[in-house]
BALOBA-1460 file (C-alpha; in Angstrom, 3 decimals):
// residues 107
<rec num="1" residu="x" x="0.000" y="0.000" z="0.000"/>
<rec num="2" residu="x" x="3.015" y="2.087" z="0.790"/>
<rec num="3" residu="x" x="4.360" y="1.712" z="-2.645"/>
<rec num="4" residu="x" x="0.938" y="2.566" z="-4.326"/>
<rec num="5" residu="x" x="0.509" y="5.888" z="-2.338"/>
<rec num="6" residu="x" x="4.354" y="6.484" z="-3.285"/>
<rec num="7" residu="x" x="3.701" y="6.165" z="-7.032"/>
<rec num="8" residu="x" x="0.623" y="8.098" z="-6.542"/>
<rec num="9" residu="x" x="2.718" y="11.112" z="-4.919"/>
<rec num="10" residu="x" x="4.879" y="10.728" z="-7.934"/>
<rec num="11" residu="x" x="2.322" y="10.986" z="-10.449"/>
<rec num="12" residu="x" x="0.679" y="14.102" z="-9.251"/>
<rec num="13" residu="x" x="4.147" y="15.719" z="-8.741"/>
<rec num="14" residu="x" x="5.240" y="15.038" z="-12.550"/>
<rec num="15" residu="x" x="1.484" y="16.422" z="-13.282"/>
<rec num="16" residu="x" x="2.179" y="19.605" z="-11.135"/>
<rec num="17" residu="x" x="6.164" y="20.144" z="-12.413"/>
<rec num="18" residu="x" x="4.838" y="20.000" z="-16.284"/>
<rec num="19" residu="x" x="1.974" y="22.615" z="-16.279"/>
<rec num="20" residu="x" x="4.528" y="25.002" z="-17.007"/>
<rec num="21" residu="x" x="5.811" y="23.407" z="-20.138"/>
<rec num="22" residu="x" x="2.197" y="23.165" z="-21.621"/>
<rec num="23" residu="x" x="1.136" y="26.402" z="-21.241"/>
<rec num="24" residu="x" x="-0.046" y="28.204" z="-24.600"/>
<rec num="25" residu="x" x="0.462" y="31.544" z="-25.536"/>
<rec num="26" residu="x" x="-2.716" y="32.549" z="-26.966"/>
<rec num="27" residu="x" x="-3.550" y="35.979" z="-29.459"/>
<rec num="28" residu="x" x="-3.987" y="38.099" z="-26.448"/>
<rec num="29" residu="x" x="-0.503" y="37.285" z="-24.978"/>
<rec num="30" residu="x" x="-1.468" y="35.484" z="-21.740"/>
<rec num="31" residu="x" x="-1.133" y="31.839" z="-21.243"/>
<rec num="32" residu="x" x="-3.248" y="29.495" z="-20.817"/>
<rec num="33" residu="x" x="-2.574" y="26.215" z="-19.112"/>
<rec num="34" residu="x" x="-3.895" y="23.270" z="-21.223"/>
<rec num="35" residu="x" x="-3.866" y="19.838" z="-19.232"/>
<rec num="36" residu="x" x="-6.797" y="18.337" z="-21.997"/>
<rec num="37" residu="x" x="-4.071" y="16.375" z="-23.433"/>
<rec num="38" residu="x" x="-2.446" y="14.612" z="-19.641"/>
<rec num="39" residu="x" x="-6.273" y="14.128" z="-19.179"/>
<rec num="40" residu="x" x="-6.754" y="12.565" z="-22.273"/>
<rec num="41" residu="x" x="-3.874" y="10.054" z="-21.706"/>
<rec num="42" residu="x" x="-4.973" y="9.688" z="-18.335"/>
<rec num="43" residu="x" x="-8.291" y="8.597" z="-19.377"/>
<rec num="44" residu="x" x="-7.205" y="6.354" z="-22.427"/>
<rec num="45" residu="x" x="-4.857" y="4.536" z="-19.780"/>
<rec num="46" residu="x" x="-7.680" y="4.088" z="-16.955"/>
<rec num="47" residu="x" x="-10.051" y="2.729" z="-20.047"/>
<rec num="48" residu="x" x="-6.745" y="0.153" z="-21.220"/>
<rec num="49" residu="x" x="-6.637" y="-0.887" z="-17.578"/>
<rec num="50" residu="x" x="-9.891" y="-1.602" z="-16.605"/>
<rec num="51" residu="x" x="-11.115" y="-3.151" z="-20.160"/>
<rec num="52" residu="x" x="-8.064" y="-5.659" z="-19.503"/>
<rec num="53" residu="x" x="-9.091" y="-6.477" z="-16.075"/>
<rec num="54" residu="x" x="-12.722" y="-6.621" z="-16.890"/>
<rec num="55" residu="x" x="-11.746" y="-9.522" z="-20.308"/>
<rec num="56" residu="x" x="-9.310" y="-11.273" z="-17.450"/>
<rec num="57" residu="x" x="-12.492" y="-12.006" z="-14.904"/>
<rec num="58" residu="x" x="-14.771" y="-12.993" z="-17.734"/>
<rec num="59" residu="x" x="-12.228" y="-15.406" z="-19.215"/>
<rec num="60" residu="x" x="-11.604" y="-16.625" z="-15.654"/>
<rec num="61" residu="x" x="-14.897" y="-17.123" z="-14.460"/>
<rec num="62" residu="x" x="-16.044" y="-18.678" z="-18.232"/>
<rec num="63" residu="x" x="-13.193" y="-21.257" z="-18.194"/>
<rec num="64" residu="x" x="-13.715" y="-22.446" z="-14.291"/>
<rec num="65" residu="x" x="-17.743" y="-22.556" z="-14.745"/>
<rec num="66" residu="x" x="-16.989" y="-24.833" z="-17.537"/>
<rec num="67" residu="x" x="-14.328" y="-26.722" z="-16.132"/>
<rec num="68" residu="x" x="-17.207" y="-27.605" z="-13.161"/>
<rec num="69" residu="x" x="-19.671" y="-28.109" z="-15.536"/>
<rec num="70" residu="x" x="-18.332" y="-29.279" z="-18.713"/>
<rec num="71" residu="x" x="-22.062" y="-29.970" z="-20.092"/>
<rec num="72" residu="x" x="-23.021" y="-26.116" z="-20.320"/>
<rec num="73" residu="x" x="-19.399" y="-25.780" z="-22.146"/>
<rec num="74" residu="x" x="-21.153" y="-23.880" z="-25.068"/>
<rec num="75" residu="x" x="-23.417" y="-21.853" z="-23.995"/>
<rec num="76" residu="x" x="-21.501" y="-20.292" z="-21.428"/>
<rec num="77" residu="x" x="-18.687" y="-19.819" z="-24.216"/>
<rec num="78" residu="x" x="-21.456" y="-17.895" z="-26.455"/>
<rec num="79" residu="x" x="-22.366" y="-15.633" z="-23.313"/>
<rec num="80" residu="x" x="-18.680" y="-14.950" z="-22.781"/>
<rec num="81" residu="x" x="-18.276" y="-14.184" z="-26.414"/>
<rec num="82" residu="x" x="-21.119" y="-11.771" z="-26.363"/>
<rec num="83" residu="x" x="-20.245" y="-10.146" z="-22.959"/>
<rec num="84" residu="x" x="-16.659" y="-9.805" z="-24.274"/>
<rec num="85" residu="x" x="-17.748" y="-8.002" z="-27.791"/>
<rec num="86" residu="x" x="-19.750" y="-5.280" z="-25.777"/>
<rec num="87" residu="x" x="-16.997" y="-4.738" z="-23.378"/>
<rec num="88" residu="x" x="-14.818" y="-3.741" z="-26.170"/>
<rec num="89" residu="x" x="-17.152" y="-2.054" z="-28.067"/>
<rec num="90" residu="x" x="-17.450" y="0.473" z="-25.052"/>
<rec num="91" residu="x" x="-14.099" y="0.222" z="-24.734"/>
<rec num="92" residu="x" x="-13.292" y="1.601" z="-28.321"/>
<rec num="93" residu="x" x="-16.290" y="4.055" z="-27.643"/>
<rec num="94" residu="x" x="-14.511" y="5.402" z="-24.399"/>
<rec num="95" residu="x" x="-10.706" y="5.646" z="-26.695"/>
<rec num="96" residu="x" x="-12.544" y="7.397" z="-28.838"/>
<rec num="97" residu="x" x="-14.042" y="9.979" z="-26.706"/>
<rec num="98" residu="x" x="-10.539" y="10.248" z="-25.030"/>
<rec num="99" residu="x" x="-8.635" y="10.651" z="-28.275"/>
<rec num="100" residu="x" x="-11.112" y="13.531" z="-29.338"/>
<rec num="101" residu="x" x="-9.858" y="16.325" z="-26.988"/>
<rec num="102" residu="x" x="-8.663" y="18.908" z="-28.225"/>
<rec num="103" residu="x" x="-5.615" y="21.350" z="-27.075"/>
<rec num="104" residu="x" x="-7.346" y="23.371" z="-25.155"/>
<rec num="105" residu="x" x="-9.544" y="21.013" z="-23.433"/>
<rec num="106" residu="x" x="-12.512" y="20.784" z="-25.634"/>
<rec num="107" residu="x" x="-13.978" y="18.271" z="-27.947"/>
């Protein structure tokens, strides 16, 4: 747990140190801070992670259900099939939505 909060420290300090080196002169000659593009990645990464954890538990759970019950084999490998086509659908629907921001923050 020590090691999480650590990296988590870590993160938000590299977040906080680069602000500076993203800021945008704009036409009126003040800067704007644009962190649409760290949130971006941010978000693609969280979608990445969870859409791989989400495909390990269904694989998981379809291979020891039919590994018990060896009888109910194929339909539980249709449901997985279908469960694991809608997860990545959303999936690609949430990259998508990530990928879309713009520089200043807006779609």
């Amino acid at each position: 747990m020590k090691v999480l909060q650590l990296l988590a420290l870590v993160v938000v300090a590299l977040l906080v140190a680069a602000l500076p080196a993203m800021a945008q002169e704009t036409t009126h000659g003040t800067y704007v801070f644009s962190g649409g593009s760290v949130g971006a990645g941010l978000g693609a990464a969280l979608v990445i992670l969870g859409a791989g954890l989400g495909m390990g538990r269904i694989g998981s759970a379809a291979l020891e259900s039919m590994a018990r019950q060896p009888e109910v084999a194929g339909r539980v490998q249709t449901a997985m099939i279908i469960i694991a086509a809608l997860l990545e659908g959303v999936t690609f629907y949430a990259l998508y939505i990530c990928s879309t921001v713009g520089p200043n923050g807006k779609f």
